[in-house]
Every structure is written in structure tokens, then in C-alpha cells.
C-alpha positions as CSV (number, residue, x, y, z in Angstrom):
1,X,81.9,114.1,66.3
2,X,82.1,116.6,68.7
3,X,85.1,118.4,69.5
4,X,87.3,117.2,72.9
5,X,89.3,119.5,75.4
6,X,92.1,117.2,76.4
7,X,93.5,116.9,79.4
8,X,97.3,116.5,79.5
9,X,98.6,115.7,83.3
10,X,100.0,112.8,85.4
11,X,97.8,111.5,88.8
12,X,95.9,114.6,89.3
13,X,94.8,113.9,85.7
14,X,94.5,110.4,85.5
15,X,92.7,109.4,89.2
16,X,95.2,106.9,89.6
17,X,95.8,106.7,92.6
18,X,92.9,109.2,94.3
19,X,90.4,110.8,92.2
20,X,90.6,112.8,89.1
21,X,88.8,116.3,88.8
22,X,87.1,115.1,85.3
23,X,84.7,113.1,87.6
24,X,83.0,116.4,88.4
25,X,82.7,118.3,85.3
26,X,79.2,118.8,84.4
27,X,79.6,118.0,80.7
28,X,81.7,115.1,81.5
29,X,81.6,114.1,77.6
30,X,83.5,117.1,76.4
31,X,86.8,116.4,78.1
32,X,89.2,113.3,77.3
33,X,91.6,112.3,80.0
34,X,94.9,112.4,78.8
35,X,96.5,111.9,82.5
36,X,99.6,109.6,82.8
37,X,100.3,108.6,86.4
38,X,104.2,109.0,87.4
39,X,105.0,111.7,84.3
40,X,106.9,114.9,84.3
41,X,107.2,118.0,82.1
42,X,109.4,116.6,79.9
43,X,107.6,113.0,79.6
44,X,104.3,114.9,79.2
45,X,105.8,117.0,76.7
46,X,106.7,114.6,74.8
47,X,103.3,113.2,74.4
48,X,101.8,116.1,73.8
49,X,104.1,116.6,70.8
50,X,103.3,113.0,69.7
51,X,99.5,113.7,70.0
52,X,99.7,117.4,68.3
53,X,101.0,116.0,65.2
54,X,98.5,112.9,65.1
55,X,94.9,113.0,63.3
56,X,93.3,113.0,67.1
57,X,94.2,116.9,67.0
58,X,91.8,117.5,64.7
59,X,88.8,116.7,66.9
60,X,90.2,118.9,69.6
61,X,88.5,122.1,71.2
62,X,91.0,122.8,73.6
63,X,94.1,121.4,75.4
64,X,94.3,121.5,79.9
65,X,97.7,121.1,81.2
66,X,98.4,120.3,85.0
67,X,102.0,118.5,85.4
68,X,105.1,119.4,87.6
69,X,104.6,117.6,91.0
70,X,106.6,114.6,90.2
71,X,109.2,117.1,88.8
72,X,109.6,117.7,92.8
73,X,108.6,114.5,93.7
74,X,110.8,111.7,91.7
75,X,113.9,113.3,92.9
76,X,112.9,112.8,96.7
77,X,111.2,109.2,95.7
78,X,114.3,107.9,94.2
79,X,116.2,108.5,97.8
80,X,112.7,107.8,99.6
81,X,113.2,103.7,99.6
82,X,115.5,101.2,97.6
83,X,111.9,100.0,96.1
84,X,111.1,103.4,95.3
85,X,114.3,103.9,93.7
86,X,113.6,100.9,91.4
87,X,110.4,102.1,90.5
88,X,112.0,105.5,89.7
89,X,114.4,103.5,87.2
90,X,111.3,102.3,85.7
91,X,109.5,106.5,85.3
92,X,113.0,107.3,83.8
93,X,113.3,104.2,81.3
94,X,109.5,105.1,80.3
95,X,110.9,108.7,79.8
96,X,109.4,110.4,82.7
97,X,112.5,112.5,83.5
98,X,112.5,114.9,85.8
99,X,113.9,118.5,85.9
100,X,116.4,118.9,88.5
101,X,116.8,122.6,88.8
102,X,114.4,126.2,88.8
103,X,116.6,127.3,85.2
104,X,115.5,123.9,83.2
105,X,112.1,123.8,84.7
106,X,111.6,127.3,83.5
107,X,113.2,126.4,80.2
108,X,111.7,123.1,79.6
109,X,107.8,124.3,80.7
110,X,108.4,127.6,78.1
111,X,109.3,125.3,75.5
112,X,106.0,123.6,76.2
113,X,103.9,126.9,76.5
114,X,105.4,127.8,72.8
115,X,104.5,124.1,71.8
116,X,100.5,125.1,72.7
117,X,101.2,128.1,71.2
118,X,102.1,127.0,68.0
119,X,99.4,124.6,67.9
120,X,96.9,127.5,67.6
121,X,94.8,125.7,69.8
122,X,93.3,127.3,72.9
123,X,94.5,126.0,76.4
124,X,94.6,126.3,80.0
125,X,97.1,125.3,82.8
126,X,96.8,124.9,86.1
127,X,99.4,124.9,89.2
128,X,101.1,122.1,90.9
129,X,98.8,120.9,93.6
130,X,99.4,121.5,97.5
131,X,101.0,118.5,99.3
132,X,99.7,117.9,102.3
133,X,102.8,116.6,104.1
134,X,104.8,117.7,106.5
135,X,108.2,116.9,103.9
136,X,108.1,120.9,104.1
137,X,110.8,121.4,101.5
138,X,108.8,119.7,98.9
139,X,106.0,122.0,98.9
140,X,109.0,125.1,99.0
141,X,110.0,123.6,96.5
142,X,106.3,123.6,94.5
143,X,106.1,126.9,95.5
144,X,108.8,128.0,93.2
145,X,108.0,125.9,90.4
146,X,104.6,127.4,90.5
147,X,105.7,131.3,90.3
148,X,107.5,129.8,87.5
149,X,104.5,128.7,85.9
150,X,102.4,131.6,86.6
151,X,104.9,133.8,85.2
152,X,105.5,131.9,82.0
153,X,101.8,132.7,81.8
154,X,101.6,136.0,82.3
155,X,104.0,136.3,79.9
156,X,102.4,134.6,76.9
157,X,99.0,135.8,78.1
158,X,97.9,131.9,79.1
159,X,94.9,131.6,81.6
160,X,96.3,130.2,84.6
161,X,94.8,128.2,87.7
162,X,96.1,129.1,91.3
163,X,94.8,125.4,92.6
164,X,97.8,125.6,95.0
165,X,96.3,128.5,97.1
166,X,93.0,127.4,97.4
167,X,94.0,124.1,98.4
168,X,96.2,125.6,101.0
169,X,92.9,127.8,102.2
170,X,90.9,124.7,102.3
171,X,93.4,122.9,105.0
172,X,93.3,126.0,106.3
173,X,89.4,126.5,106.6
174,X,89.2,122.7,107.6
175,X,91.9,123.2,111.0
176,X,93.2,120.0,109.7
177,X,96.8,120.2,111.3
178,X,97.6,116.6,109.7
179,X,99.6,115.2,107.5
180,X,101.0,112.4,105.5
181,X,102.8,110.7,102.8
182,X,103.1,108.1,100.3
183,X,104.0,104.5,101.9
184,X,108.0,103.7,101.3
185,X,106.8,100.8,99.9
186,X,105.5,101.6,96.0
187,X,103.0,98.1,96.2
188,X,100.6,100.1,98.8
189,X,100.5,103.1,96.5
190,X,99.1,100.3,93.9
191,X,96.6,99.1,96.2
192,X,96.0,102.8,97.1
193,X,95.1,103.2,93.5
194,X,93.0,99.7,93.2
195,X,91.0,101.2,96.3
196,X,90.1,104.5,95.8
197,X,90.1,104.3,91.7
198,X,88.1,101.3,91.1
199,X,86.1,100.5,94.8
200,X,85.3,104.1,95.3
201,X,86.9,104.5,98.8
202,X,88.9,107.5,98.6
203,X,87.1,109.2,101.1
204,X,87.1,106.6,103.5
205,X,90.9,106.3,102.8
206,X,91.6,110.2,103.4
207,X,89.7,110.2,106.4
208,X,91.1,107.4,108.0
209,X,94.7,108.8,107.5
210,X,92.8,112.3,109.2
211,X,93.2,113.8,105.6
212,X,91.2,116.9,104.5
213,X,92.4,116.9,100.6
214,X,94.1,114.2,99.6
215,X,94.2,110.2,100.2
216,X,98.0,110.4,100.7
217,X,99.5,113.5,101.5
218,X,99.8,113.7,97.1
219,X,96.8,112.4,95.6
220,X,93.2,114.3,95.4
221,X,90.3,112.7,97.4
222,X,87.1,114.0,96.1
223,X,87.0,117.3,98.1
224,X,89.8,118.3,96.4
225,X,89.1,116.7,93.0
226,X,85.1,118.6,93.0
227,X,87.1,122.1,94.0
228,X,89.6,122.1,91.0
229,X,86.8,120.6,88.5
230,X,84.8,124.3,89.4
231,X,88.0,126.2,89.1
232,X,88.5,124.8,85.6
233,X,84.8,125.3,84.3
234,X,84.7,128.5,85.9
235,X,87.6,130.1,84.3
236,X,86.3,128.9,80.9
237,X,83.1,130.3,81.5
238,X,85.0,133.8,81.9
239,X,87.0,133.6,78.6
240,X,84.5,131.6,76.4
């Protein structure tokens, strides 16, 4: 059996809703989707843990990590709607906790870094995506969590992804001045998922909200999906 890279994440990873980036590698066998919709560092760590120490390790290449963004979105969720806030019960009771401040995020994502470290397996993270809403403090706020993340990989000389900048180029290139957000109403995000997952109209979604990367103002349409897909096999090709 060949040896997997595994990729640890929540939406971005999964494709649910929107697409995931593991649609457009060109050796789409090599890579195993590890992506958990709704999880957070510390839920995703968790995991991680729980598959590190299981037999599946042993048939691992490498390990790709993408999480934070419902680190800064859950909080906002949980005061978005009551039904989001029910659904945000749910995240929790599944143990998708958020962090709630800049100190534990740094803390809790180092603690994973030295995880992957001591796994002696080699691995790859990439930033918190670009939101493209106009909920202007949530992308501040991804902003800080990601020169978190970059610096924890400076640090302990980790290859790291700045998908966040060229997602913001991209609206940038594209003139698209729009915006948008998830629906209050957690049951739409479900059918978002059922539409653009499983009947393959992501595209038709993002443009009829006047979208240029994502189906929601969150979730990647394939634009955005194809871009990160060549960021990821490009920086492998540059330390393999």
C-alpha cells in the first residue's frame, strides 16, 4: 500500500459545504481527507492525537494541517442566531471548542506544532482562509491568528502556506467589491452543503450571491479550492 499525506482540517478540508482543494490535486490518490466540518484547533488536535497513536500512522507519508477559522468563527456564530447558538452547543458537546483569545491560540496551535513534531513525520500548514464578508472584525481577527501561525512556523522551521494573501489578491484582481455570509438559519448552510458538495453547483451558487471565491462569504467555490490545491503541490515540489 502506498503511503497517504493526510489532510487534517475542518470545511476547507472536508468540501462540506463548498469545495475541497483535494478535488484538484493531480495525484488525487496520494492524499486522504481528514477534514471535519465545524472543528477547531483544539477538536482537530485531538484527533490528530487519536490518529498519531493508531496503526493508520504507519501508512502515512505526510501530515497537511489547515484549521483555525471556526476558532474566529463559533464565537460570532453562537451570538449570530438562537439556531446558530444551538448548533454551536452541538460543535462544543462534539468537542469542537474554540480558543477565545490570541495567548491560548498561540499556546494551544504550538502544542500542536510539537505534536507533528514529535511524530517525526513531515508536514505542512497552511493559513486561515480569507472571508469574503463584510463582518470586517472577523477577518482582523484571522489576520492575527494567522501571524500567529506563521510565526510558530518560522520558529520550528515548518513550511507554511500564505493562502490568506493570495485569496485577498484574487478579490482584488477580480474587482469584486461583494460580499456575504452564512444564512442565520444553520438548515440553509445544510442545503448549501447538499448543493454544492453532492450536485456540483458551487459555482453557480458563488456567482449568484456575486461571489469571486467562496459560495458563502466562508466556504471555497472551486476558484478558490484549484488555487490552494497548486499552492500545496507547489510548495512540496520545492522541499521534496
Amino acid at each position: 500500500m502506498k503511503k497517504k499525506i493526510v489532510c487534517f482540517g475542518d470545511s476547507i478540508t472536508k468540501g462540506h459545504p463548498g469545495i475541497t482543494y483535494l478535488k484538484y490535486f493531480n495525484n488525487k490518490k496520494k492524499y486522504k481527507n481528514y477534514g471535519l466540518s465545524g472543528d477547531t484547533l483544539l477538536g482537530m488536535h485531538n484527533r490528530l492525537n487519536k490518529f498519531l497513536n493508531s496503526n493508520k500512522v504507519n501508512n502515512t507519508e505526510g501530515i497537511l494541517i489547515g484549521i483555525g477559522a471556526n476558532d474566529v468563527i463559533q464565537p460570532y456564530l453562537n451570538n449570530y442566531s438562537w439556531l446558530w447558538k444551538i448548533r454551536v452547543k452541538m460543535l462544543l458537546k462534539r468537542g469542537s471548542v474554540p480558543c477565545y483569545s490570541n495567548s491560548q491560540f498561540k499556546d494551544e496551535y504550538t502544542n500542536m506544532v510539537k505534536t507533528l513534531k514529535n511524530s517525526n513525520k513531515f508536514f505542512v500548514i497552511f493559513s486561515i482562509p480569507y472571508l469574503e464578508t463584510n463582518e470586517h472584525l472577523l477577518n482582523e481577527k484571522i489576520k492575527e491568528y494567522n501571524k500567529i501561525i506563521k510565526r510558530i512556523c518560522l520558529d520550528f522551521n515548518v513550511p507554511f502556506i500564505d493562502y490568506y494573501s493570495w485569496q485577498e489578491q484574487e478579490k482584488n484582481k477580480m474587482k469584486n467589491t461583494n460580499y456575504s455570509f452564512m444564512s442565520k438559519n444553520p438548515l440553509l448552510v445544510g442545503a448549501d452543503t447538499a448543493l454544492t458538495s453532492y450536485f456540483q453547483l458551487a459555482d453557480h451558487i458563488s456567482n449568484k450571491r456575486n461571489l469571486g471565491l467562496t459560495i458563502d462569504g466562508c466556504h471555497l467555490n472551486h476558484h478558490s479550492a484549484k488555487g490552494l490545491a497548486r499552492m500545496i503541490e507547489e510548495t512540496y515540489k520545492t522541499i521534496e
